[in-house]
C-alpha positions as CSV (number, residue, x, y, z in Angstrom):
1,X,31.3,-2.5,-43.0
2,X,32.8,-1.2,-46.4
3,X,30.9,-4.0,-48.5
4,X,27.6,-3.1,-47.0
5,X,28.1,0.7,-47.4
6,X,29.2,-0.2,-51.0
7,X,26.3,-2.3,-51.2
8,X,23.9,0.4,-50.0
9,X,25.4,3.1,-52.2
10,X,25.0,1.2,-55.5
11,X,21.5,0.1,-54.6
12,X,20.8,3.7,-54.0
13,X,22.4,5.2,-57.0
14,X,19.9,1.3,-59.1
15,X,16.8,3.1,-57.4
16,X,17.1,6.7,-58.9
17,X,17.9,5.2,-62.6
18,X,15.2,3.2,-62.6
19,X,12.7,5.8,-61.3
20,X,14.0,8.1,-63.7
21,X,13.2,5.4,-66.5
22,X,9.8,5.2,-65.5
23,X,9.1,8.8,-65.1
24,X,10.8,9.5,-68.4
25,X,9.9,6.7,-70.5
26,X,5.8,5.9,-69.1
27,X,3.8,9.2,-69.0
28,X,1.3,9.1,-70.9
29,X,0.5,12.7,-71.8
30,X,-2.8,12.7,-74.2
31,X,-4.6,10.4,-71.5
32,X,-2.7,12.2,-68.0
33,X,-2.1,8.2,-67.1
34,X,0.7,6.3,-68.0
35,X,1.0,3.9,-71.1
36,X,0.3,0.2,-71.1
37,X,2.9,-1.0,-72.4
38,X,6.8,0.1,-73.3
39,X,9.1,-2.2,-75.2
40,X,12.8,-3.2,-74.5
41,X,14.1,0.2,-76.3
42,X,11.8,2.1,-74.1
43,X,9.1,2.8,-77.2
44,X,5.5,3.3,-75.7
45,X,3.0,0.5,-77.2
46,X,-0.3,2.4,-78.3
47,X,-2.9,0.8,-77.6
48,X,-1.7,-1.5,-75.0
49,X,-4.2,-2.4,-72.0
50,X,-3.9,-0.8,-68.9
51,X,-3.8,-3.3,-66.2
52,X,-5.0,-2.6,-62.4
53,X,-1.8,-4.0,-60.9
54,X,0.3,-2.2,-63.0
55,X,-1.2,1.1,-62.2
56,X,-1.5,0.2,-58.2
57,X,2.3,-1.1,-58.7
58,X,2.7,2.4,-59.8
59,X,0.7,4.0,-57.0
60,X,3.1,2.4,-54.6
61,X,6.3,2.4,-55.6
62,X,6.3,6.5,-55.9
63,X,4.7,7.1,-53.1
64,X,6.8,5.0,-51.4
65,X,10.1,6.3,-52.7
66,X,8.8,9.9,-52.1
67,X,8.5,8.5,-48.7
68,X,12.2,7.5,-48.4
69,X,13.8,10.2,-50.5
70,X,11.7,13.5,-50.1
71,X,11.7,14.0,-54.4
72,X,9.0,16.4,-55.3
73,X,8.8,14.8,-58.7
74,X,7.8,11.3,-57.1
75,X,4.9,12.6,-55.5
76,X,4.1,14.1,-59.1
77,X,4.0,11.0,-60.8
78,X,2.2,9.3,-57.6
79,X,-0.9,11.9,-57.5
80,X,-1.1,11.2,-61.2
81,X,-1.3,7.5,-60.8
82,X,-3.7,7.7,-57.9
83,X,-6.3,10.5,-60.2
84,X,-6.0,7.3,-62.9
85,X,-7.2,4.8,-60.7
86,X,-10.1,6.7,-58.9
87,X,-11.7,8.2,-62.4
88,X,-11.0,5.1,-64.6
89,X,-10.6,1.8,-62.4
90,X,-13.2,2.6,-60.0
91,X,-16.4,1.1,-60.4
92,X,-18.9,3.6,-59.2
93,X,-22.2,1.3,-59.6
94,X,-20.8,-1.6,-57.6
95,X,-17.6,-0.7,-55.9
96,X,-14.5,-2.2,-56.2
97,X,-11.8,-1.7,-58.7
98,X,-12.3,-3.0,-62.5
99,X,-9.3,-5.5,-63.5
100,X,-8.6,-3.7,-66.8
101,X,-9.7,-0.5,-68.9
102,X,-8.3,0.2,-72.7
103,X,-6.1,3.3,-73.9
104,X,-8.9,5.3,-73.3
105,X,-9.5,4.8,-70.0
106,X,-12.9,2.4,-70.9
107,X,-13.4,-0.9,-69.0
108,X,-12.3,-3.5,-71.2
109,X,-12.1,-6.7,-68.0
110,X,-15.0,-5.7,-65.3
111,X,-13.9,-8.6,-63.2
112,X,-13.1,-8.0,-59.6
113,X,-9.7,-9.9,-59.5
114,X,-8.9,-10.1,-55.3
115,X,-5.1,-9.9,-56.2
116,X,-5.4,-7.0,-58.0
117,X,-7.8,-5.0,-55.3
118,X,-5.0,-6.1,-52.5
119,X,-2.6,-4.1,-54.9
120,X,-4.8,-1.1,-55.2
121,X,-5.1,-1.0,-51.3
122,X,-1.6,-1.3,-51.1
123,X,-0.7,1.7,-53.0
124,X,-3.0,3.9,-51.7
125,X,-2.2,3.0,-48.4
126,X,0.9,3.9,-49.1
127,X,0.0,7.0,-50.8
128,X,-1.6,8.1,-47.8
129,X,1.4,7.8,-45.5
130,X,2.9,10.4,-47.4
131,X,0.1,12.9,-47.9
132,X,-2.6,12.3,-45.7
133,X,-5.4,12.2,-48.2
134,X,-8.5,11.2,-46.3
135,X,-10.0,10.4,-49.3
136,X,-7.3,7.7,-50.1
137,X,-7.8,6.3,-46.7
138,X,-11.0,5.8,-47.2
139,X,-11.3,4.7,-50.6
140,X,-8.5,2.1,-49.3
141,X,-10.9,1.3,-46.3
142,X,-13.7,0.5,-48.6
143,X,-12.0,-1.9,-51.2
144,X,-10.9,-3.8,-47.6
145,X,-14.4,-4.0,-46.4
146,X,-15.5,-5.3,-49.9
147,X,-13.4,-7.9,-50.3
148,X,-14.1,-8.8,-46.5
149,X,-17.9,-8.9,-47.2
150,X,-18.0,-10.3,-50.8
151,X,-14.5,-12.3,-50.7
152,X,-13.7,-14.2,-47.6
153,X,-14.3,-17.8,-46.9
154,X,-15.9,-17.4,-43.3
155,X,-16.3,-21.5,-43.1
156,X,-13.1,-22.5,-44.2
157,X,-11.5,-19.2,-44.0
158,X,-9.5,-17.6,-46.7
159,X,-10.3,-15.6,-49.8
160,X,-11.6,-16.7,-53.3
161,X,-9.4,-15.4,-55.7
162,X,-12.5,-13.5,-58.3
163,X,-15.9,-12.9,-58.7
164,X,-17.8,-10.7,-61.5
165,X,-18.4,-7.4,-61.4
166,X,-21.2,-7.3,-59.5
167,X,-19.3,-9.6,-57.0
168,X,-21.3,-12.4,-58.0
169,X,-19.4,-16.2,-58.4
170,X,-17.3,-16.4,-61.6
171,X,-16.6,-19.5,-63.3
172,X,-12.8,-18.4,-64.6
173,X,-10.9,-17.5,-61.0
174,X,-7.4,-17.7,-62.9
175,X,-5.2,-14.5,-62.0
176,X,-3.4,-15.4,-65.8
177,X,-3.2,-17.7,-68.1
178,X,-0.5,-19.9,-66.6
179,X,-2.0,-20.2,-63.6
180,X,-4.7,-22.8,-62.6
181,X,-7.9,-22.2,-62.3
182,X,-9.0,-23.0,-58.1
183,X,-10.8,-21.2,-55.6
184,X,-7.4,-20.0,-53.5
185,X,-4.2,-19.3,-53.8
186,X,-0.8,-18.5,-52.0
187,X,0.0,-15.6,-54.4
188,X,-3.6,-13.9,-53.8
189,X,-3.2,-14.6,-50.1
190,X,0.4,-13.4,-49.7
191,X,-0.7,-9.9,-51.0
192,X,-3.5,-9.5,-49.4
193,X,-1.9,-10.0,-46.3
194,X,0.7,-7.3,-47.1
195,X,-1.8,-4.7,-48.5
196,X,-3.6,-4.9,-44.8
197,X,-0.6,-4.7,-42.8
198,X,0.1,-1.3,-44.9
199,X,-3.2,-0.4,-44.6
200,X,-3.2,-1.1,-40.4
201,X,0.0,1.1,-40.4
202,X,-2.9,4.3,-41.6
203,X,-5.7,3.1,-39.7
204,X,-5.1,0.6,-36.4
205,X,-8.5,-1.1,-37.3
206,X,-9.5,-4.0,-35.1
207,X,-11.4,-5.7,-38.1
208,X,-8.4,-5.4,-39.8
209,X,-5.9,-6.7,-37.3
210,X,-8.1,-10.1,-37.1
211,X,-7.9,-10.1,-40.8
212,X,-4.1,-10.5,-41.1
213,X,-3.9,-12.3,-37.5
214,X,-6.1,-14.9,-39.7
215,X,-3.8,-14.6,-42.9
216,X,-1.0,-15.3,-41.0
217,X,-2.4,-18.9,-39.5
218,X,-3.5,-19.5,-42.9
219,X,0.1,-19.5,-43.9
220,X,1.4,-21.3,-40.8
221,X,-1.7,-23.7,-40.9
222,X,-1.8,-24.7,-44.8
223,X,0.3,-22.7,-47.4
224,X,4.2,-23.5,-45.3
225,X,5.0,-27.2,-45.9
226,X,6.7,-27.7,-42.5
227,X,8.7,-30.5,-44.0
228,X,10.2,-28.4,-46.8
229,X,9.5,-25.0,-45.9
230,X,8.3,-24.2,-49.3
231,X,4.8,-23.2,-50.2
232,X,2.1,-24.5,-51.8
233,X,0.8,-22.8,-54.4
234,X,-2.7,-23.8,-55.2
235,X,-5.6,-24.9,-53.1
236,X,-9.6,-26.2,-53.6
237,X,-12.1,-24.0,-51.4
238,X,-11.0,-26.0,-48.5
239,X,-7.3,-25.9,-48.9
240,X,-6.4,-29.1,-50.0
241,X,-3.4,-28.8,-51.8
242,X,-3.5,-28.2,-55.9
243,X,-0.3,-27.9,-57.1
244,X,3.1,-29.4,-57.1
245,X,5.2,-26.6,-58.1
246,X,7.6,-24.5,-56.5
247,X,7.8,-21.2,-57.3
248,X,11.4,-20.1,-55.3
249,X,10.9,-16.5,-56.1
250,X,7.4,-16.6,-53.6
251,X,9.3,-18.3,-50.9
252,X,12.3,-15.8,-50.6
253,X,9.5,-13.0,-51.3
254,X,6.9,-14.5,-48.3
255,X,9.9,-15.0,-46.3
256,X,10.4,-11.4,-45.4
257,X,7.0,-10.2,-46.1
258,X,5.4,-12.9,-43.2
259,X,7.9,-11.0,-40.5
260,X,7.1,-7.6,-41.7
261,X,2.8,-8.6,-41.3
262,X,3.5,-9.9,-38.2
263,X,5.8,-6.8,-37.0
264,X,3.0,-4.6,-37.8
265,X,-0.1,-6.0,-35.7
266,X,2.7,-6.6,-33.4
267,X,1.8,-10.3,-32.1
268,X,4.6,-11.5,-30.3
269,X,4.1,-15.2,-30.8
270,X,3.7,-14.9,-34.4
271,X,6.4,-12.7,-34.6
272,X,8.8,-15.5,-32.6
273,X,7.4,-17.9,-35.1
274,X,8.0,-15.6,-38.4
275,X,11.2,-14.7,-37.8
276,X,12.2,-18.6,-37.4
277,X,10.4,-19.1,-40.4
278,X,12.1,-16.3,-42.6
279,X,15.3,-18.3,-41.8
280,X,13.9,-21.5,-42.7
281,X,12.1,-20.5,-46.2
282,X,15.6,-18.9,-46.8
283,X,17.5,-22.0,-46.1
284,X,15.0,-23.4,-48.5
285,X,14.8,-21.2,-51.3
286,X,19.0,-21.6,-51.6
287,X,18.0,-25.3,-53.6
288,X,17.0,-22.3,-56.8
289,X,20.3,-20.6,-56.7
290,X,22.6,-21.5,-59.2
291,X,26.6,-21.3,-59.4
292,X,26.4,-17.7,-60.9
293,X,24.0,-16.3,-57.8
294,X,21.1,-16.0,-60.1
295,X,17.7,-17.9,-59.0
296,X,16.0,-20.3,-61.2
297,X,11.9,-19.8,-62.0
298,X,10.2,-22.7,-60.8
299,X,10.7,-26.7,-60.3
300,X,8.4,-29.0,-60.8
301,X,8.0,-31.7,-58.0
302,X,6.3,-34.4,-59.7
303,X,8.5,-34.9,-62.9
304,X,11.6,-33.4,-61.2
305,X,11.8,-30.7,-63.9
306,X,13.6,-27.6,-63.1
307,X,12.5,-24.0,-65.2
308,X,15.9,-22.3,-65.3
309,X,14.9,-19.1,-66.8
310,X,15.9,-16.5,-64.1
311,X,12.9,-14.0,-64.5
312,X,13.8,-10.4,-63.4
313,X,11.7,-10.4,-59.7
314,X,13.2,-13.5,-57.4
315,X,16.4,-11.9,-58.0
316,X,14.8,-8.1,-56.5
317,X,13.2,-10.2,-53.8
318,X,16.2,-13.1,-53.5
319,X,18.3,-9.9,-52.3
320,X,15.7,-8.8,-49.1
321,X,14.9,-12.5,-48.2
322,X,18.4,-13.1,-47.7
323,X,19.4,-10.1,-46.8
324,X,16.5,-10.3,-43.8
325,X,18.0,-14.0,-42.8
326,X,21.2,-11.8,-42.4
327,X,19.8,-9.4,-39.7
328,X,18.4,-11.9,-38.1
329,X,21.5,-14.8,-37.7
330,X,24.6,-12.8,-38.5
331,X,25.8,-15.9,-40.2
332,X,28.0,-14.6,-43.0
333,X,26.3,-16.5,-45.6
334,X,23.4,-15.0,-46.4
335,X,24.9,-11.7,-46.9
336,X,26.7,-13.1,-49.3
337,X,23.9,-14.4,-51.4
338,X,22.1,-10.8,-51.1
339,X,24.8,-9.5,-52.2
340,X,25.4,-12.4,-54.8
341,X,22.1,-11.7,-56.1
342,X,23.1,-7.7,-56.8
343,X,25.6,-8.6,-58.6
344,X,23.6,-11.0,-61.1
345,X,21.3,-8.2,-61.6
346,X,24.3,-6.1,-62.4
347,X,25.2,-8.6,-65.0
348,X,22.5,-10.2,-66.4
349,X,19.1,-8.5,-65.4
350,X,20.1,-4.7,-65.4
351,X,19.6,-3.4,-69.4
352,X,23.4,-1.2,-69.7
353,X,21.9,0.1,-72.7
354,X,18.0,1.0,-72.6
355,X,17.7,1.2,-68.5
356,X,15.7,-0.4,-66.5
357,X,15.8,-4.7,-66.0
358,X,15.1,-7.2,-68.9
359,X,12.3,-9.4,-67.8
360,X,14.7,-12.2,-67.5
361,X,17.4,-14.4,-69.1
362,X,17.0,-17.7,-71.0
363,X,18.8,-21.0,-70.2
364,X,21.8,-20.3,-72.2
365,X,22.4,-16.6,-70.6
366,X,20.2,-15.0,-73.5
367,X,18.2,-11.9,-72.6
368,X,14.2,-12.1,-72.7
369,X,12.7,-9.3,-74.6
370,X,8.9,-9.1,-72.7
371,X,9.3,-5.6,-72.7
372,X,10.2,-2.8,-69.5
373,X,6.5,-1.5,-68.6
374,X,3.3,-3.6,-69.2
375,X,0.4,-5.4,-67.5
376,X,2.9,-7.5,-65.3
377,X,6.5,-5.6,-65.4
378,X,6.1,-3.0,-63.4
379,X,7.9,-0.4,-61.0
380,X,7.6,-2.8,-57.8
381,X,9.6,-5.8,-57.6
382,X,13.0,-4.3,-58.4
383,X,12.2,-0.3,-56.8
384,X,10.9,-1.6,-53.0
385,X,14.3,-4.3,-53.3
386,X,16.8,-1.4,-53.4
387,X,14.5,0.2,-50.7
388,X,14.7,-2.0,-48.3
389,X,18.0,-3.1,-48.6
390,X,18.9,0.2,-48.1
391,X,16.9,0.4,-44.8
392,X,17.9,-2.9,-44.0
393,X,21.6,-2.0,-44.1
394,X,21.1,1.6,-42.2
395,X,19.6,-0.9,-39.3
396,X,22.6,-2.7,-39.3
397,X,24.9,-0.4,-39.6
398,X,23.4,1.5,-36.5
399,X,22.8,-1.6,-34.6
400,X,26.2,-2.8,-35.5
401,X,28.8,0.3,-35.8
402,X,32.2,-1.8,-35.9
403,X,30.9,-4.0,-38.8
């Protein structure tokens, strides 16, 4: 019982110092938004773009620790983020949410990028949890029925990952650079599944309940390799399979996130099946882990080559996934590799000197300077992992008074 309360009071103490880097170091006062992009000394890049998911990511993460904690100055810097979005991402001819806009708040991408409207309704779904803004509801209710009416496969079910502006087809569907360039994808799919079940905690919408009943088959259907209990990450318009990567940070990540989408439409048979499979994708994701508790990037299952960069996020969610296979077995072990996973980031990930996490470490141990704040690092990964370990350990610790 003293190691999880110790656990629980340092991951409290991680959340508040890296809040309090965001809100000190990413404010943007000339434009009332938040910059771009910060560097590893905490400098503000002018000029940087301003990217939707880093602004949703923002939306989200202080709503939701306003949520938790009660701060005043949370919900502050989450009505600012959420006045961004609406006056600057917000399409007003065609609806939807642009993917980018420059320092000035201009559109500088137009594209509709699915992943990065899933985002958007993720964070004002949240948003509205904590303030009730019927506005936010329905501007959340919208960007769902959108991607449901422009987006979805209805014949082989799923969702494209982009279209254009005017949600016409688009040639380029890639979310970045690395990624390749097909019609679906587990990553898209995997956040648009936990952007509904957020948004069917505000509003218990039957369209919306079929939609993530239908997300989770997809999952159980075609992106879980029941042999490995890995996912795939790339698929053709009719899901056949794309890629031959493993990306270990996803697994532990969709491990916990498939239970908590099934918890909330509250299917019993999926949840059976879920909460089996959070086990199994945990048991799975353990072949990333190295000696030192950190997880590896990705491996590559055709030429057997193994990316040993540990980037900053599968160690956030590496500490929930395992931490969930804890709650749910008992078994000793996977408390230890949450906890494991802590104290890498303590070591390695956590920046003793500037705040907030480095985006990762090289091979040899080597920090990576990507910068704290920017169109990918944002607020999310490393804010809702001390969150819910800290509500996952208060279950425990209720449940389970004489650990």
């Amino acid at each position: 019982m003293e190691a999880l309360k110790q656990y629980q009071s340092e991951i409290e103490t991680e959340l508040q110092l890296i809040l309090g880097w965001w809100m000190e170091h990413t404010p943007d006062a000339e434009s009332a938004g938040f910059h771009g992009e910060v560097d590893d000394s905490g400098i503000a890049q002018p000029g940087a773009t301003r990217g939707l998911v880093l602004y949703s990511r923002i939306l989200w993460t202080f709503s939701a620790a306003y949520r938790q904690t009660g701060n005043e100055q949370l919900l502050t810097m989450s009505e600012r983020a959420y006045w961004y979005l609406l006056h600057h991402f917000k399409d007003p001819v065609y609806g939807g949410m642009f993917w980018a806009v420059d320092v000035d708040g201009k559109v500088q991408q137009d594209k509709k990028q699915v992943y990065g409207i899933a985002f958007c309704i993720y964070g004002l779904a949240e948003y509205y949890q904590v303030v009730k803004d019927e506005q936010a509801l329905q501007v959340a209710m919208e960007l769902f029925q959108l991607i449901e009416t422009h987006c979805r496969d209805f014949v082989d079910e799923g969702y494209i990952e982009a279209v254009s502006r005017d949600w016409s087809s688009i040639a380029d569907l890639r979310l970045s650079e690395k990624d390749l360039n097909e019609a679906k994808s587990m990553n898209t799919h995997l956040h648009v599944l936990e952007a509904y079940a957020c948004l069917y905690k505000c509003r218990k919408d039957v369209k919306l309940a079929s939609a993530i009943f239908s997300l989770l088959k997809l999952f159980r259907k075609y992106i879980i390799d029941p042999a490995t209990h890995q996912q795939h990450l790339f698929f053709s318009s009719s899901w056949e399979v794309r890629s031959n990567m493993v990306s270990f940070g996803h697994d532990i990540e969709a491990a916990w996130l498939l239970y908590e989408a099934a918890a909330t439409v509250g299917n019993t048979e999926m949840l059976t099946y879920f909460k089996e499979n959070a086990v199994e994708m945990a048991d799975a994701a353990l072949q990333g882990i190295d000696a030192d508790g950190g997880m590896w990037y990705e491996y590559n299952k055709t030429d057997h080559h193994l990316n040993k960069e540990k980037h900053w996020w599968p160690q956030a969610e590496a500490m929930v996934g395992f931490l969930y296979a804890y709650r749910f077995t008992g078994h000793e072990q996977y408390l230890r590799h949450s906890i494991n996973s802590w104290n890498f980031i303590k070591k390695y990930i956590r920046d003793p000197q500037n705040g907030e996490w480095f985006w990762g470490i090289h091979e040899d141990g080597s920090p990576m300077i990507r910068g704290k704040a920017g169109f990918w690092k944002c607020p999310y990964h490393n804010s809702r992992a001390c969150m819910e370990v800290s509500s996952a350990i208060t279950l425990l610790l209720n449940r389970f008074p004489c650990l």
